[in-house]
N, C-alpha and C positions, 0 to 999 in steps of 0.2 A: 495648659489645656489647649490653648490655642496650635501651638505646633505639633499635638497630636493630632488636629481637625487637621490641618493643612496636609501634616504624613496620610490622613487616611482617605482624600481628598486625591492626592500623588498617586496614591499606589491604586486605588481604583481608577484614575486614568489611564495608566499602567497600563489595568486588565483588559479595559475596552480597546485598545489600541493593539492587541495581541494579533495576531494571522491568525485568521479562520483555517485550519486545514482539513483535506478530505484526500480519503485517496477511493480511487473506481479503476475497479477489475474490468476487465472487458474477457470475458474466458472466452469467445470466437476469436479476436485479437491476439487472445493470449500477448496481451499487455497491461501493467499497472503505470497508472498514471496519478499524479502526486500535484494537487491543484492546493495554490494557497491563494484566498481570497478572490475566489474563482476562477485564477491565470492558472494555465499551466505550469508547473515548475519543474516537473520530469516525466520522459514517460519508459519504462523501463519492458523489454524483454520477461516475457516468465513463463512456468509450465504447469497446466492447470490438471485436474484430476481427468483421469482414464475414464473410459467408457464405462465400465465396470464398478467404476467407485469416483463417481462428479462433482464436482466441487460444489456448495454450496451455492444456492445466490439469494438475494436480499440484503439488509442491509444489519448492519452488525458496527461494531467500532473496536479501533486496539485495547483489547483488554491486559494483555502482559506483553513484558520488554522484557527480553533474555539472552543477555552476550555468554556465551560458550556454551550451548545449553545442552542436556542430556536427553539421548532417544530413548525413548520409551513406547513400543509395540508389540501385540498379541505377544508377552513374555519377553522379552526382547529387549535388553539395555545396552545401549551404547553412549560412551563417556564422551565427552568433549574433543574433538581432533578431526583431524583429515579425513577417517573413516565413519563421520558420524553425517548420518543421512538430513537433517535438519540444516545442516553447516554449523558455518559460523554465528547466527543471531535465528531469535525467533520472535512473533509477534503475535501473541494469541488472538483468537477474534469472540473468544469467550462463549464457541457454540460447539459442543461437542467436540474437544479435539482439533479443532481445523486453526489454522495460523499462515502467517507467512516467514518463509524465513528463505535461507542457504540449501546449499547442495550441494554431496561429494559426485555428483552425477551432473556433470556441466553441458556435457551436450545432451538433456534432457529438457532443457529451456527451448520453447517457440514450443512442444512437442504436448499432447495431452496423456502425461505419463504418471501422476501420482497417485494417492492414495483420495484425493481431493482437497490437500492442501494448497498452495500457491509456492513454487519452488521460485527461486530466484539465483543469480549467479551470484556468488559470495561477496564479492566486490562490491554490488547494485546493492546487496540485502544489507551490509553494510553501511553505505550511504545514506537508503531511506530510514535506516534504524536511528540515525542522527537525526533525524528532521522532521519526526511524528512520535508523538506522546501518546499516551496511556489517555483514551478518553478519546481519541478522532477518528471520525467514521471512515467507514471502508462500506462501498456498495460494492458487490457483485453483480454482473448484468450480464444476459447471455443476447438480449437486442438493444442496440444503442441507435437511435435517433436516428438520421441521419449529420443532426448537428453535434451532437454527442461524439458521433462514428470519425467529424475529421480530429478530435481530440488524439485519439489512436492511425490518424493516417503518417505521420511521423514517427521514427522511433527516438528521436531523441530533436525535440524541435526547437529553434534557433528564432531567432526577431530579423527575419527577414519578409519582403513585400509578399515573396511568394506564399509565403504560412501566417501570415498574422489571423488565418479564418481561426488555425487550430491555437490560437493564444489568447483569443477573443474569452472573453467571462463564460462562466457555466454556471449555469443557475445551480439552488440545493435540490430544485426538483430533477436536475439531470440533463436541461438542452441549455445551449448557450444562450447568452443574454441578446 
């Protein structure tokens, strides 16, 4: 009995010790950026919904994880491969349809070109698809702070004297610490 307390003692230490993740849209940026435990940890290039059809904003979380996944539009099925407009991975956000994923459309990234989902380069959607789980929040914001704002002043930021502003903690309300 006793090295059951102890096992369930271990692993709910475990739990608490976990990285906090979040990941914040910036759709004027047209950049996602990937904060664990407030720091930055990535901040990636993306292409957000067209004038016509805007991407969401508010606050949502990955609701599905989907490697090769299949398109599905007003009739419209396309299978898993090169010509599939999703790409390579996708990440629901569990609000009508909208996700982030891939794109066989790569110079459509920086541009406000979709349907109002969050495209990403295949590569990038890749990578973050590694590193956030089913349950961590995704804010969309179309005004960020001005402390928020140096989060997205880097596209891919480094631990040098010049940017430590944009590596600095971000609070869960959204402006840095």
């Amino acid at each position: 009995m006793r090295l059951l307390t102890i096992l369930a003692v271990a692993s709910a230490e475990g739990f608490a010790q976990e990285a906090t993740r979040r990941l914040i849209v910036s759709i004027p940026d047209r950049k996602i950026a990937l904060l664990e435990d407030g720091r930055v940890v990535k901040v990636y290039p993306i292409a957000v919904g067209k004038r016509t059809t805007p991407s969401p904003t508010g606050s949502f979380q990955i609701a599905s994880r989907v490697q090769r996944p299949t398109y599905y539009h007003a009739g419209k099925v396309v299978a898993p491969g090169p010509q599939n407009p999703v790409g390579s991975r996708w990440m629901g956000l569990g609000y009508q349809g909208y996700g982030i994923h891939g794109t066989n459309v790569p110079g459509s990234i920086g541009k406000a070109a979709s349907h109002g989902c969050i495209r990403m380069r295949n590569r990038d959607v890749e990578e973050l698809f590694e590193l956030v789980r089913v349950g961590d929040p995704v804010d969309l914001v179309t005004h960020a702070d001005p402390e928020l704002a140096k989060v997205f002043a880097a596209d891919e930021p480094r631990r040098t004297a010049s940017n430590q502003a944009a590596l600095a903690p971000v609070s869960a309300q959204g402006g840095l610490q």
